[in-house]
C-alpha positions in Angstrom: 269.6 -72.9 18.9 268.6 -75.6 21.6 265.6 -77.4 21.0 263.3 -77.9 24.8 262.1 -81.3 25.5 258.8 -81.3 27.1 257.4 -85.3 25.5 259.2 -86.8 23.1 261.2 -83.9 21.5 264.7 -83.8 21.7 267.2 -81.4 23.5 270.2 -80.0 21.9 272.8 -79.1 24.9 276.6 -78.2 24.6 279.0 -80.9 25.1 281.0 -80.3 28.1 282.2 -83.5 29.8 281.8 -83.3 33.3 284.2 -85.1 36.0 286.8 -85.5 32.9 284.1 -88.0 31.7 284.1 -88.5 27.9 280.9 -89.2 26.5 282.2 -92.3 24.6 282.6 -93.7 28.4 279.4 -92.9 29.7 276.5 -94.5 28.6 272.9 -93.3 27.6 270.6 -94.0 30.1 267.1 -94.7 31.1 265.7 -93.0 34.1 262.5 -95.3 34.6 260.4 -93.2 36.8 257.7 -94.3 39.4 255.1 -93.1 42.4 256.5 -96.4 44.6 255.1 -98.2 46.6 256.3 -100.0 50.3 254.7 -103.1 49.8 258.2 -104.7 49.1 257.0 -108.0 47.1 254.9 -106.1 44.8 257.2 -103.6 44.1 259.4 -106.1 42.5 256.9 -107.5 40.8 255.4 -104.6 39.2 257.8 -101.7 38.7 260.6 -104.0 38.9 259.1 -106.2 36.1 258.7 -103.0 34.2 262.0 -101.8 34.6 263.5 -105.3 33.6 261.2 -105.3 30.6 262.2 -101.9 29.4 266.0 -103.2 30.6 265.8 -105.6 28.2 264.3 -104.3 25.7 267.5 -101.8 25.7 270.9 -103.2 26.1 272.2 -100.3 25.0 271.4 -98.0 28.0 271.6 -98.3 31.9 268.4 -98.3 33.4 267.7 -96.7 36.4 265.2 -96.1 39.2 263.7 -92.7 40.4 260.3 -92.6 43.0 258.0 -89.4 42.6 256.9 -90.0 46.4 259.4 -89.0 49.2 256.6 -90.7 51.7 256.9 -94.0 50.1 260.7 -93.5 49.6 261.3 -92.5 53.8 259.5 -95.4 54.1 261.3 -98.0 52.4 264.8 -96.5 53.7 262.9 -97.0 57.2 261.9 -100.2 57.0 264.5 -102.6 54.9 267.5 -99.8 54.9 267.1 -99.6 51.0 267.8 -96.1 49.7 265.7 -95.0 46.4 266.0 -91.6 44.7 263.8 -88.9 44.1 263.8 -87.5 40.9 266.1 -84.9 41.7 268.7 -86.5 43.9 267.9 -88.9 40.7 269.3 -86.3 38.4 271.7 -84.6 40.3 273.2 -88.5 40.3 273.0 -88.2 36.6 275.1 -85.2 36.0 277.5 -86.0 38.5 278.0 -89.1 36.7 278.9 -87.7 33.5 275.7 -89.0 31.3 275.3 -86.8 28.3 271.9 -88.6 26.6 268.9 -89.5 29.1 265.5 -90.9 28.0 263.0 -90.6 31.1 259.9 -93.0 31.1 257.6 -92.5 33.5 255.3 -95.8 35.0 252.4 -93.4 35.5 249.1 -94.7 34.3 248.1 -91.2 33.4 249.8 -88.2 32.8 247.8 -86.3 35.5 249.8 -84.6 38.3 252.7 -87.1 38.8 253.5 -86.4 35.1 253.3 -82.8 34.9 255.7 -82.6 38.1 258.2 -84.4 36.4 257.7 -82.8 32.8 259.0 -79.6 35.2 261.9 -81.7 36.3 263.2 -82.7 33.2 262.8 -79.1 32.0 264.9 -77.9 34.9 267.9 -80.0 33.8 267.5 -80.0 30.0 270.8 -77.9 29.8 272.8 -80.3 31.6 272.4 -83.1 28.3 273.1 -83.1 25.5 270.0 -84.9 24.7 267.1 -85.7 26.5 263.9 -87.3 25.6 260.9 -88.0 27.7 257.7 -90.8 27.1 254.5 -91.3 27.9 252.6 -93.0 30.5 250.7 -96.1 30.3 247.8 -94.7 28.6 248.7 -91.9 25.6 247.8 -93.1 21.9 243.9 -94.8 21.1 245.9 -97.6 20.7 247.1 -97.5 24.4 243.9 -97.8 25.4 243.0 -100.7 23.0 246.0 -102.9 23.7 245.4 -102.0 27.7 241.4 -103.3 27.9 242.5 -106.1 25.7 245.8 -107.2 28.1 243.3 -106.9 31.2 240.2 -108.9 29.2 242.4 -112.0 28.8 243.8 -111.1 32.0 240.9 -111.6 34.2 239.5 -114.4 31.6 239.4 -117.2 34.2 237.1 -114.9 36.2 234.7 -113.5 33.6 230.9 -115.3 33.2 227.0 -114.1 32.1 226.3 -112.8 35.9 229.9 -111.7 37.2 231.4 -107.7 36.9 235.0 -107.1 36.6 235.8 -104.2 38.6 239.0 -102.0 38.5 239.5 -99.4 40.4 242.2 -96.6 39.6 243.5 -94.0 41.6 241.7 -91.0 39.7 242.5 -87.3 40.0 241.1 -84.1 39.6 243.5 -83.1 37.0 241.6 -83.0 33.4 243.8 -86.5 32.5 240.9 -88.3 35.0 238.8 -88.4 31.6 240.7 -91.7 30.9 239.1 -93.8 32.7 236.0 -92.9 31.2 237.6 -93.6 28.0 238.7 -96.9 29.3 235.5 -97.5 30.2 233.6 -96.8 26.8 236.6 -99.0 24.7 235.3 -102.4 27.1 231.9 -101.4 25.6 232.6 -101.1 22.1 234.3 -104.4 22.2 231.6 -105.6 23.9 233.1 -106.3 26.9 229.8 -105.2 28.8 230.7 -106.7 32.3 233.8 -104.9 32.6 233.7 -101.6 35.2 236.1 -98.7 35.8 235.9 -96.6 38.6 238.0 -94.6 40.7 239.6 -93.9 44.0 239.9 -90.1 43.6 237.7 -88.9 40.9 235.3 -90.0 38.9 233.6 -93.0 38.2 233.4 -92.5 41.8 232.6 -96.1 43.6 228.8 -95.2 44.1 229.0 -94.7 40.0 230.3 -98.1 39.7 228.4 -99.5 42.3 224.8 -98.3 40.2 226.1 -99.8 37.1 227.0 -103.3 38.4 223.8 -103.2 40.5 221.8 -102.2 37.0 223.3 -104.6 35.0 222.1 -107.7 37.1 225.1 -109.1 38.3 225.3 -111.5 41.3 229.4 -111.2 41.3 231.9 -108.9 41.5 235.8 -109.4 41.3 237.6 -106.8 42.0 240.9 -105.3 40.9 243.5 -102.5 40.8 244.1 -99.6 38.0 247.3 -99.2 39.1 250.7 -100.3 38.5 251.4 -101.7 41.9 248.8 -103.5 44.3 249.8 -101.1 46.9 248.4 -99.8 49.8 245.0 -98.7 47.7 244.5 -102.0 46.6 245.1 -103.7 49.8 243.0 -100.5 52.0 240.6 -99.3 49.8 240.2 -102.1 47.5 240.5 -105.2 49.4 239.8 -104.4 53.0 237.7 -105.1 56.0 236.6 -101.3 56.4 233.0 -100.5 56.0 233.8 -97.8 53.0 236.7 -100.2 51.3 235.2 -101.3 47.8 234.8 -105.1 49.0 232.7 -104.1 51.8 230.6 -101.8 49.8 230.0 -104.5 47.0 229.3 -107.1 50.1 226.6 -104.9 51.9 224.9 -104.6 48.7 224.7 -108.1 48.8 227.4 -108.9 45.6 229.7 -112.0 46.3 232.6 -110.4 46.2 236.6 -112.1 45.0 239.4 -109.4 45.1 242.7 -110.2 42.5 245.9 -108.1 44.4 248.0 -108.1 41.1 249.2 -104.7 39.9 249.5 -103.9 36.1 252.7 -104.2 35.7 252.6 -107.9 36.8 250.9 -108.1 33.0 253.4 -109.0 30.7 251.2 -107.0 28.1 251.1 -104.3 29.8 255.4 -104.2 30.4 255.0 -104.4 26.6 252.8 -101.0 26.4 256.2 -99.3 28.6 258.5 -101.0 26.2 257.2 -99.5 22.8 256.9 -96.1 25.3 260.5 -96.5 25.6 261.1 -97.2 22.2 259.6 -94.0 21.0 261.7 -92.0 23.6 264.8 -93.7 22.2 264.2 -93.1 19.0 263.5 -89.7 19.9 266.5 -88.9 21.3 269.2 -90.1 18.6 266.9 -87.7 15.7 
């Protein structure tokens, strides 16, 4: 009797070879998963740093790349000529190949949405492995959450002082997985980190939330920078530009110095770390 994979369970499949493939010639591999981004640079230095961390960390397997958002993807293949998969034509590549064990690790911060959408991929081709194992996002375990405010404290070190907020701003959601960042937010306060802020793009802390609390807390100076993985288009738009509703002019109108940081998450080498030990799990997962 098969076993379904939805997280971190294993799949039990038959073991046809496909293509005369035999599975000794094949190997495993991981299927690092991403929203994308077209803001080329940053895409290397964020999901690519990710995917070379988890690489790495995995010499076992071949790692490859799948983007959850056809916009971003059309694009990309527009603009430089460089074709990245869906998560489907990302599959489909898979079985056609021959691979016979699969770990999938998505880059999502939360598993909102993005997550649940590929949870239905993965369950659509469970019978094509013969094992399959899937991770979690960024944020999963109370230790996620621990380890992520700690990476982004000594992250933003150089910028921290008595009358400055650090602000980051996420995408947010209204699936129920937006209560993270409110739990994100309440972990900087019990370590009493009381001038860090989360708010959101999306949901909620909404940026008028945010806003309040800085303005309550007395602080003179606000730096600024993105929840995310990548330092997209949100973080350049929203975050960092010269529109009268981005966050920078907001803060600025309210009469806060403002200083905006474009570095993604997954430019933190702590964070890659979080993925890593994600991965780990998965892998483990799949030989049980």
């Amino acid at each position: 009797m098969k076993k379904r994979c939805v997280l971190t369970a294993v799949v039990m499949a038959g073991s046809m070879f496909l293509n005369g493939c035999d599975k000794k010639d094949v190997k495993p591999v991981i299927l690092a998963v991403s929203f994308g981004t077209s803001f080329d640079d940053n895409r290397e230095l964020t999901i690519g740093a990710v995917e070379k961390a988890i690489s790495s960390a995995n010499s076992d397997f071949d790692t490859r790349r799948a983007f959850t958002s056809q916009i971003v993807i059309d694009v990309i293949k527009e603009n430089k000529g460089e074709e990245i998969d869906n998560v489907e034509e990302a599959f489909d590549k898979l079985v056609k190949d021959g691979v016979k064990e699969l770990v999938v690790q998505p880059t999502h911060v939360i598993s909102g949405f993005e997550y649940d959408d590929l949870v239905t991929v993965v369950e659509k081709y469970e019978d094509k492995f013969d094992s399959i194992s899937m991770g979690m996002p960024l944020l999963d375990t109370d230790e996620d959450y621990k380890k992520l405010a700690d990476a982004l404290v000594a992250d933003t070190e150089s910028y921290s002082a008595d009358d400055t907020a650090i602000v980051f701003m996420g995408h947010g959601t209204h699936h129920e997985a937006n209560e993270s960042y409110g739990k994100l937010q309440n972990v900087f306060f019990e370590n009493g980190n009381e001038n860090y802020f989360v708010g959101t793009v999306e949901g909620t802390p909404a940026l008028e939330d945010v806003v309040k609390a800085v303005k309550d807390g007395g602080y003179k100076k606000v730096v600024l920078q993105p929840l995310m993985v990548v330092a997209g288009d949100h973080a350049n738009n929203d975050m960092a530009g010269d529109e009268e509703d981005s966050w920078k002019t907001v803060f600025e109108n309210e009469g806060f110095e403002v200083e905006c940081i474009l570095r993604g998450l997954g430019e933190i080498k702590a964070v890659q770390d979080i993925y890593v030990s994600h991965t780990a799990n998965a892998v483990t997962a799949l030989k049980k």
